[in-house]
Every structure is written in structure tokens, then in C-alpha cells.
N, C-alpha and C positions, 0 to 999 in steps of 0.2 A: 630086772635086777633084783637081788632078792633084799638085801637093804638097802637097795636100792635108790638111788638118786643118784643124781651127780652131772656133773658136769662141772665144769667148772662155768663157766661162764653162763652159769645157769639160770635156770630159771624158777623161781621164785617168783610168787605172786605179791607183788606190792601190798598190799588189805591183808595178805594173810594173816600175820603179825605185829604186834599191838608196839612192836617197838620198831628201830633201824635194825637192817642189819649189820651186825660187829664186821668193819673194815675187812679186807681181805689183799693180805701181802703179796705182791705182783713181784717177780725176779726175771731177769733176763736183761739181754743188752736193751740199751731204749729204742733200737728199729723195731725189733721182736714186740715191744712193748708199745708202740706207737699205730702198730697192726693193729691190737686189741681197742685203741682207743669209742668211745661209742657207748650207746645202750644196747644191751643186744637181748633176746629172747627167744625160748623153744624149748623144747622138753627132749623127756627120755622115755626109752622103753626098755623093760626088761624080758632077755633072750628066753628065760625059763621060766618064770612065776605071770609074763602078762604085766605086773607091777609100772606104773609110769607115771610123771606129773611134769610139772614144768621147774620151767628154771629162767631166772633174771637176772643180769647181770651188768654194772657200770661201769666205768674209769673214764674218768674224766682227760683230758689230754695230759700229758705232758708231769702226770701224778703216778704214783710208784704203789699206790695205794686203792683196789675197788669195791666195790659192796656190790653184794649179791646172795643170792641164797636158790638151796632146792625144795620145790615142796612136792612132798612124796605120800602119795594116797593108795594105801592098802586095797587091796582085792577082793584079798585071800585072810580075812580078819579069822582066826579061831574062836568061836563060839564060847569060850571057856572065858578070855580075854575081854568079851563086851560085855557092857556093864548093863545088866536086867534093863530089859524097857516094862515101862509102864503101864499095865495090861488097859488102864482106864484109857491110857492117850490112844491105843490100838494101832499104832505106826513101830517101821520098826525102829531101829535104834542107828544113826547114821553113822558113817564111817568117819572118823575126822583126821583131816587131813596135818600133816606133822613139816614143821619146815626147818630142814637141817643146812647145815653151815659147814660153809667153803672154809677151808682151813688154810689153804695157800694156793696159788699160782705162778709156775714157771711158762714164759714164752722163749722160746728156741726154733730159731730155724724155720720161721714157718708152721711151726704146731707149739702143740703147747701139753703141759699137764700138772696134776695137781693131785688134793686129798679134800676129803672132807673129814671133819671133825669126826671121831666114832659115835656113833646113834643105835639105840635098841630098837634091835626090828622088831617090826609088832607079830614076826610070823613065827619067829623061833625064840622069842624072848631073848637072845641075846645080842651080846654089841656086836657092829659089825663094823668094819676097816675097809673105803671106797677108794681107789684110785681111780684117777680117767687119765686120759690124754685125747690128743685132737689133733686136725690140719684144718688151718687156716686158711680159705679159698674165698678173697673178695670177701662179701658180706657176709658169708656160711663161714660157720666152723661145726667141722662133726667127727665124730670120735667114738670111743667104746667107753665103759664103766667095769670093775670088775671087785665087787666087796665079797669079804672074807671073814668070815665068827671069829674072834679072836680065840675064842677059845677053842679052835681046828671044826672043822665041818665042810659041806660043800659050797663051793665057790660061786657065785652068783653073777653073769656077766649081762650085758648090757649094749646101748648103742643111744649116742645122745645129739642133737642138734639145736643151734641157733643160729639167726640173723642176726643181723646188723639195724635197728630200726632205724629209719629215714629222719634227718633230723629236719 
């Protein structure tokens, strides 16, 4: 995906950041919502750029309310964009990884879908607009992603999965 992330239910790497992640409003009737209950994890991949990271995601039972996030690691960094390495260190300059935020989640029916916050992609400098959706099968849920430059360009789609961790 080209700005890739998403999911909802996604996956985010706990350590990655230094804080929580900001809550994430769940909507649906409470069966739909009782489906998702768990910790779940897995990642995504992007159809055209290769692009892919993980994603994590919680809701506790019986709460209207889960936290989660995607972190999403660049490939395809442009040369112009990374910041000089240090000829003395003589390594290169590592890509670092960016963890963006679930903006909401509807469950329906058996699937579900959602948005993420818009985030600037590191490929085209501009923000980009992520929706996903999904079906819910047992412990799997797996879906598409498909972000969009606000400011028009081309479309960037995607394919994302997680489990259900074992409690």
C-alpha cells in the first residue's frame, strides 16, 4: 500500500512508541462487537510499492472502546528525504519505522471496516486517506486496505491480516 498501513485491527508493535496508543471507537451492534473482543495481531502488505508492517490490536470484552495502531516501514525511502549519514560512522542511515493511528472501527455482519488517521507518506511527501475493511472468520480477520493523496494521485491498495492471540 503506498501509505500504507492499515488495518484496523492492526498491528502495531507495543515498544514501538514511547506512549499508548489514543483509544479507538468501535461502532456496531454488540454481537458484531463481541466477535472482535481479544488481542489480535498481523500485518499488511502493499499490492504495488511491496510496502508492509504490522499491526496490533485490543478490546477488551464487553467495552465500546480499543487501542491499537499500524507501524508501517518504508521500502522505498527517496534518497533526497534521508537525512546525510555520517561518513565517520560508515553505515548507512536506517529506515525508521512510523506508527500511525486507527481512527475508528465499524463491525457489521461479520466484517468490519474503518479509517486511519491521514499520515504523510514518506514516498510522495504527501498525506494520504487509508480505508480498510475485513471478514471476520473464527480467529482470522483479513481484508484489503486502499489509501489515497488527498490531494488526487494514484490509489494505492493493499491486503491485511490477523489473529486472534491465545489467551
Amino acid at each position: 500500500m503506498r501509505g500504507l498501513a492499515i488495518v484496523v485491527v492492526l498491528l502495531g508493535a507495543a515498544g514501538c512508541s514511547s506512549s499508548a496508543p489514543p483509544p479507538v471507537p468501535m461502532a456496531g451492534a454488540p454481537t458484531d462487537i463481541r466477535q472482535m473482543a481479544g488481542e489480535w495481531g498481523g500485518e499488511y502488505q502493499g499490492d504495488t510499492n511491496g510496502r508492509s508492517g504490522s499491526i496490533i490490536f485490543q478490546l477488551a470484552a464487553g467495552a465500546d472502546t480499543a487501542y491499537g495502531d499500524v507501524v508501517m516501514i518504508s521500502h522505498q525511502r527517496r534518497p533526497a528525504r534521508l537525512p546525510e549519514a555520517d561518513p565517520s560512522a560508515g553505515l548507512p542511515t536506517p529506515r525508521t519505522p512510523e506508527v500511525l493511528t486507527i481512527a475508528f472501527v465499524r463491525a457489521t455482519g461479520g466484517g468490519l471496516e474503518g479509517r486511519l488517521r491521514p499520515y504523510r507518506d514518506p514516498d510522495c511527501d504527501c498525506l494520504l486517506d487509508t480505508r480498510f475493511q475485513g471478514q471476520i472468520h473464527g480467529d482470522v480477520i483479513e481484508g484489503t486496505y486502499r489509501s489515497q493523496p488527498q490531494g488526487g494521485g494514484p490509489v494505492q491498495n493493499g491486503t491485511w491480516k490477523v489473529k486472534k492471540k491465545k489467551a
